[in-house]
Steps between C-alpha positions, in 0.01 A plus 500: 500500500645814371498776795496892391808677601508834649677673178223392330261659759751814465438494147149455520449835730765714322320431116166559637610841693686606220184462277238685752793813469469498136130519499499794758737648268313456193157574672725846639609629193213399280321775799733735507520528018162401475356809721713756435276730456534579078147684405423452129185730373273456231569781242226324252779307265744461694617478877742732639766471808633806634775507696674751711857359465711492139577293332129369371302851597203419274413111446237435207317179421304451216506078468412398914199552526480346877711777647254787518149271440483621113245318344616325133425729242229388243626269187467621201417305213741393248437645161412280259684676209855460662495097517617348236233279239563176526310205296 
C-alpha cells in the first residue's frame, strides 16, 4: 500500500495557494481596467472619449457600437444595378 508523503502534501498546498493568488489577481486587475471610469457619449454616428490628459485628448468611435448604447444604423439595400448579371 502506497502511503502519501509529506512533499507531496507540500506540493499539494503550495499549487493550490498559488492558484487562489492568481485568481485574486486576475479578478483585481480585471476591477481595477475594467472600471476605470472612460465615459464614451453618443454624438449620433459615432461615440466620443474625451480625455483630460495627452496623448489621446479626443477618442472617436464610429464601428463599437456597445460603448455608448448606439443602436445599429438601418441597412440599406443593395442596388440592384451594381451586381453583376449572371446566367
Amino acid at each position: 500500500m502506497l502511503f502519501p508523503t509529506k512533499s507531496l502534501f507540500l506540493f499539494i498546498k503550495f499549487s493550490i495557494r498559488r492558484y487562489f493568488i492568481k485568481i485574486i489577481f486576475v479578478a483585481g486587475t480585471t476591477t481595477v481596467l475594467g472600471c476605470s471610469g472612460a465615459v464614451w457619449k453618443n454624438h449620433g454616428d459615432s461615440c466620443i472619449h474625451i480625455s483630460e490628459k495627452p496623448p489621446l485628448r479626443r477618442v472617436i468611435n464610429y464601428s463599437d457600437h456597445e460603448l455608448c448604447g448606439r443602436k445599429l444604423s438601418p441597412r440599406t439595400a443593395p442596388n440592384p444595378l451594381t451586381r453583376p448579371k449572371t446566367k
